[in-house]
N, C-alpha and C positions, 0 to 999 in steps of 0.2 A: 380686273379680277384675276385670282392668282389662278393657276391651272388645277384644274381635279384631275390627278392625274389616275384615278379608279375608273372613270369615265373616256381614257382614252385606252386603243388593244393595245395588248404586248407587245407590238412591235411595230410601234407609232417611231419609234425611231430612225426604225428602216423606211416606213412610211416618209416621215418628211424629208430623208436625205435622198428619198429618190424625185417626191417633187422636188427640191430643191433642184439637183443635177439637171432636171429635164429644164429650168427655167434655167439653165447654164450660170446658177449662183448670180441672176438679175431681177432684180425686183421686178416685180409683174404690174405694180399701182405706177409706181413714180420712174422705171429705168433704171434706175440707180444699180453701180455692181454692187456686190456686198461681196465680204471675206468666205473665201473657203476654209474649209477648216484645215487647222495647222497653219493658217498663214496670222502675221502677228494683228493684233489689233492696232489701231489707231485714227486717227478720228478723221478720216476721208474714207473711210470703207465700213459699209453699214454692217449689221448683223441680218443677216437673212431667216425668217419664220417661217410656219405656214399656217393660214389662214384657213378654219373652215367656213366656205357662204353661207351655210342656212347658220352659220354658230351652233354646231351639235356634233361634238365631239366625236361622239362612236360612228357616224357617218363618214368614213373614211372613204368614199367612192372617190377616183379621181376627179371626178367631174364640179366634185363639192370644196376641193383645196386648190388654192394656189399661194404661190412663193411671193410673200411682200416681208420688205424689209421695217422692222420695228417701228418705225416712226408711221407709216401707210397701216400697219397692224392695228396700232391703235386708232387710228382713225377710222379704220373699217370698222371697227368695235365698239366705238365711241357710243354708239344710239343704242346699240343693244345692251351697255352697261348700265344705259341711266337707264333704260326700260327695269329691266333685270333692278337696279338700286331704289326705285322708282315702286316696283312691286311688294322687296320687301319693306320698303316705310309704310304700305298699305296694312300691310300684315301685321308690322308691330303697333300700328297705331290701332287696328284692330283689337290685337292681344289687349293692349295698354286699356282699353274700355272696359274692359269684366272690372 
């Protein structure tokens, strides 16, 4: 799902470059380094995210993000998207009965 980004604070950005830094730019799921920024891409070095546990964006406590690289993101994600994809088919197939 794409990001709401009205739903995360103004300064989610400092936010995850700080977890990031504290996970020293290593995936926290799988080990893996990932790129710092400014360093080039290419395809041995992941992109580093940050994850929040409960999945609720404005919950920016530390305790609730950590640093997993894209490929581990999605997977932490995975169950909560078909929940989440899963709830609105309920919904429109509800609408769709009037």
């Amino acid at each position: 799902m794409p990001m709401d980004k009205a739903r995360y604070p103004a300064d989610w950005k400092r936010i995850a470059q700080t977890v990031k830094e504290k996970a020293g730019w290593i995936c926290q799921g799988c080990g893996m380094q990932c790129r710092k920024p400014g360093e080039l891409f290419d395809t041995h070095r992941r992109t580093l995210t940050v994850h929040h546990i409960n999945h609720i964006p404005e919950d920016c406590r530390e305790e609730n993000l950590i640093a997993l690289c894209a490929g581990c993101h999605l997977r932490a994600d995975a169950e909560h998207h078909a929940e989440t994809r899963r709830k609105h088919e309920r919904i429109s197939d509800a609408g769709s009965a009037d």
